[in-house]
C-alpha positions as CSV (number, residue, x, y, z in Angstrom):
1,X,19.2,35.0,11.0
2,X,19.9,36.2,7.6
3,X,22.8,34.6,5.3
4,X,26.1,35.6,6.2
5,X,27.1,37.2,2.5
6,X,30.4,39.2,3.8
7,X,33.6,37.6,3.7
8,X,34.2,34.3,5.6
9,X,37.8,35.4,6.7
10,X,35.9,38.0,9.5
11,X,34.7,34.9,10.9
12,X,37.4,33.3,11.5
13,X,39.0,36.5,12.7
14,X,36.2,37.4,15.2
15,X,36.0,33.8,17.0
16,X,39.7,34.2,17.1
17,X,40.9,30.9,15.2
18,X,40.5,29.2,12.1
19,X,37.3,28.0,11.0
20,X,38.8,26.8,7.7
21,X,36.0,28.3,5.6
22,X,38.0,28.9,2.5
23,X,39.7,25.7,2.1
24,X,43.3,25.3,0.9
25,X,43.6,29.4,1.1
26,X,43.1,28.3,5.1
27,X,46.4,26.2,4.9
28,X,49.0,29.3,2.9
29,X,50.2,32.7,3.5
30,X,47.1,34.4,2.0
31,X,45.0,33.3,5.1
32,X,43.7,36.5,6.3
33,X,43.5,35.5,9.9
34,X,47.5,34.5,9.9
35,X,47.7,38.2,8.1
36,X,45.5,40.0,10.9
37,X,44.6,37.5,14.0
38,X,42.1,40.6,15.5
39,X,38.4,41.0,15.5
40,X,37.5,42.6,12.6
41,X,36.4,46.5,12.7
42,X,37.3,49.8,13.7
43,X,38.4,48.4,17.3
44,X,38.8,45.3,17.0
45,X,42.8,45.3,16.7
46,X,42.1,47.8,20.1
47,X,39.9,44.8,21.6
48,X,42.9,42.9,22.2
49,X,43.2,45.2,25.2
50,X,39.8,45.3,27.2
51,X,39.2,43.9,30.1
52,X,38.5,40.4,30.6
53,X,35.4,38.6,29.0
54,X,32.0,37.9,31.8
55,X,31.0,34.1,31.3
56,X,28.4,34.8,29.3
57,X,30.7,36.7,26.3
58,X,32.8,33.0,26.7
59,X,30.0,31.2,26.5
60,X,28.6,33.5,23.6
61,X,31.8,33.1,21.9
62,X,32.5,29.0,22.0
63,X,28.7,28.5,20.9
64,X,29.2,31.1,17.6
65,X,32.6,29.3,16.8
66,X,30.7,26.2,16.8
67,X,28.0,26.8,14.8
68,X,30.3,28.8,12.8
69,X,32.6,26.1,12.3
70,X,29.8,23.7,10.8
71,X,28.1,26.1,9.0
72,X,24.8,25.8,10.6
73,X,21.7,28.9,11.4
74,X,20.8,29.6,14.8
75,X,17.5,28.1,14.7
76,X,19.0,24.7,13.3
77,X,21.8,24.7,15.7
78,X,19.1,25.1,19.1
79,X,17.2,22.0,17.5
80,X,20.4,20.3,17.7
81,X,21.0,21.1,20.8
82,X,17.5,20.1,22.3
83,X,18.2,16.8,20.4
84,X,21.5,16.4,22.1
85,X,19.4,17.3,25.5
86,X,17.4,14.0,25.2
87,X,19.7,11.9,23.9
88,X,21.7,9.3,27.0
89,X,25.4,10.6,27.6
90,X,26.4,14.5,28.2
91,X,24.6,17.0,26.2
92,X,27.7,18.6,24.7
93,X,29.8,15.6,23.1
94,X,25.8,14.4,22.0
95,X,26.0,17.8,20.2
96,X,29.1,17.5,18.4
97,X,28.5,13.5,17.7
98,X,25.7,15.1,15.5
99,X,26.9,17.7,13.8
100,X,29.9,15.3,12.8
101,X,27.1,13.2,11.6
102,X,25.9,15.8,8.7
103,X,26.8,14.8,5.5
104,X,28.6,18.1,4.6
105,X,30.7,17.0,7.1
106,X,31.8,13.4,6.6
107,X,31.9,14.8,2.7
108,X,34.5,17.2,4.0
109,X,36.4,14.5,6.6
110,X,36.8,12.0,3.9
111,X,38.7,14.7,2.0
112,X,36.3,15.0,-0.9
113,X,36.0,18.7,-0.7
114,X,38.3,21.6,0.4
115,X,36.0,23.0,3.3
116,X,32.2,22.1,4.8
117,X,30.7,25.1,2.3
118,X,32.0,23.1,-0.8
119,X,31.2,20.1,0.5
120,X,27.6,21.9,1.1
121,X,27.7,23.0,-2.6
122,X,28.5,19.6,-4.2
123,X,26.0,17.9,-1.9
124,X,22.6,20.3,-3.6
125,X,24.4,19.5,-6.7
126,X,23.5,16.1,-6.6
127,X,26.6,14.9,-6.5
128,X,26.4,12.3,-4.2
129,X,24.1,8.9,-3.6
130,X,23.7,7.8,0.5
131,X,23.0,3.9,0.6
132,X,22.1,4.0,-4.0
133,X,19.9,6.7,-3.2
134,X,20.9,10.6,-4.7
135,X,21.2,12.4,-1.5
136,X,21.3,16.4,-2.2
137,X,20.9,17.2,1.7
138,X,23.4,18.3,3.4
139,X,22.1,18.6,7.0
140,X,21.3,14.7,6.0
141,X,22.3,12.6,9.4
142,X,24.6,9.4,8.4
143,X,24.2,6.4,10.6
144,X,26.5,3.4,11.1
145,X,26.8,1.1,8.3
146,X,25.7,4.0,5.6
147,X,27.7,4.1,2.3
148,X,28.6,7.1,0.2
149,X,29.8,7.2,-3.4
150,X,30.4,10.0,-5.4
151,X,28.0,9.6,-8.3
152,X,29.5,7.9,-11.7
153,X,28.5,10.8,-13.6
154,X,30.5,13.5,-11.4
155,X,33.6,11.3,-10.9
156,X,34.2,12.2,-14.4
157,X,34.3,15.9,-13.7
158,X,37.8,17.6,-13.3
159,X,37.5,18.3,-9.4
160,X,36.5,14.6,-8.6
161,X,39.7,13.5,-11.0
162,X,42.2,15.9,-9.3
163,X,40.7,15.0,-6.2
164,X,41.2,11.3,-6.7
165,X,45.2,11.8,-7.1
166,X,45.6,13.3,-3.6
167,X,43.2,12.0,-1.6
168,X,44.9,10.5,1.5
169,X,43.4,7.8,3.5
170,X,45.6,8.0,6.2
171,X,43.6,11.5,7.2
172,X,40.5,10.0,7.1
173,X,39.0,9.8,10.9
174,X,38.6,6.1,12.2
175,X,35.3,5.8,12.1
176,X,34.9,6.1,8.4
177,X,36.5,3.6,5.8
178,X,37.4,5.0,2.4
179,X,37.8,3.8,-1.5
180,X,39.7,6.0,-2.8
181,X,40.2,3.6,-6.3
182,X,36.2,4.5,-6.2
183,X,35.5,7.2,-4.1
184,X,33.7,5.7,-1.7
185,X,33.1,5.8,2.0
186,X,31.7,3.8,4.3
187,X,30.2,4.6,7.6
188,X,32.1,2.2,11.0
189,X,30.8,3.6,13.6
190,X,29.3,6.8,15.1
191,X,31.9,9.2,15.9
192,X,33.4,9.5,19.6
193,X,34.1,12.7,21.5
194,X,38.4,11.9,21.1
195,X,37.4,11.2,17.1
196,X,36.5,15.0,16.8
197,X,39.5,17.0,16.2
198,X,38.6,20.4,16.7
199,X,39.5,22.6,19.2
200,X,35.9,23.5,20.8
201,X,35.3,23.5,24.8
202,X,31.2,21.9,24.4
203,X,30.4,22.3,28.2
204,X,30.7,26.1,27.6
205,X,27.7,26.0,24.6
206,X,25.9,23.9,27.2
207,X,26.2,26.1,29.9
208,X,25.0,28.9,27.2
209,X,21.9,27.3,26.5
210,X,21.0,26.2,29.8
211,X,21.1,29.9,31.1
């Protein structure tokens, strides 16, 4: 699959929710899905309409609005899945247990970016270290116990300053632990299915795949 290069906003408009692509813009009256909540095109305000969805254009739908939602190519998102298929426990909550895993997003969950493509961007920057180590990765898979600092040099840029001032830790999901005096984070636990706030049905990408 190519890059998507087309605004983000159709995105969120064809899966029919946010996907909180565009950061703060995703929280005010400028978000174009609050503007226009219809699949984007010619028909899609007429789409609203048609008949009811077959199984498979569900399943089709909850699997795009995942992948969508992290950010992640087809061909990266199956290997996830066939990961999740081997792993001990059901095959959808295994899925979303790693993609909360990714860096981008524990980058984005701790509140140091607006959205998982900033986080993305800072990340092959090199603006973070994972454990000491400079970690520009952002598909990088944290485990328990893992520590990440925003790099001494970047906490002197302006984002990381303004950043500092509002970051909340009261936001930040249980199973991470961050320093806000430092901005740091540290790793719990691995996430659990009720730590994952986001409005996905999983069984429905696993019954997609297992077609």
């Amino acid at each position: 699959m190519a890059r998507f290069v087309d605004s983000v906003c159709k995105l969120c408009r064809r899966e029919g929710g946010k996907l909180f692509l565009k950061g703060d813009r995703c929280y005010s009256a400028k978000c174009a899905y609050e503007k226009r909540a219809y699949a984007p095109g010619m028909h899609g305000r007429q789409g609203q309409f048609r008949r009811k969805e077959s199984d498979y254009g569900v399943q089709l739908r909850e699997k795009q609005k995942m992948r969508r939602l992290y950010g992640i190519f087809e061909r990266q998102f199956r290997r996830y899945f066939h990961q999740a298929q081997r792993q001990k426990g059901l095959t959808g909550v295994n899925l979303l247990i790693t993609l909360e895993r990714r860096l981008d997003n524990v980058v984005y969950r701790l509140g140091l970016a607006s959205s998982r493509p900033q986080a993305r961007q800072f990340i092959n920057h090199g603006h973070f270290t994972v454990n000491g180590h400079k970690t520009n990765i952002a598909s990088f898979l944290v485990a328990e116990g893992d520590e990440i600092v925003v790099r001494e040099k970047s906490q002197k840029t302006t984002h990381f300053k303004q950043v500092q001032k509002v970051l909340d830790d009261g936001r930040v999901p249980n199973w991470l632990k961050l320093d806000s005096g430092n901005l740091a984070a540290k790793v719990l636990a691995l996430p659990q299915r009720d730590h994952i706030d986001v409005t996905l049905n999983e069984q429905l990408v696993v019954e997609y795949y297992s077609r």
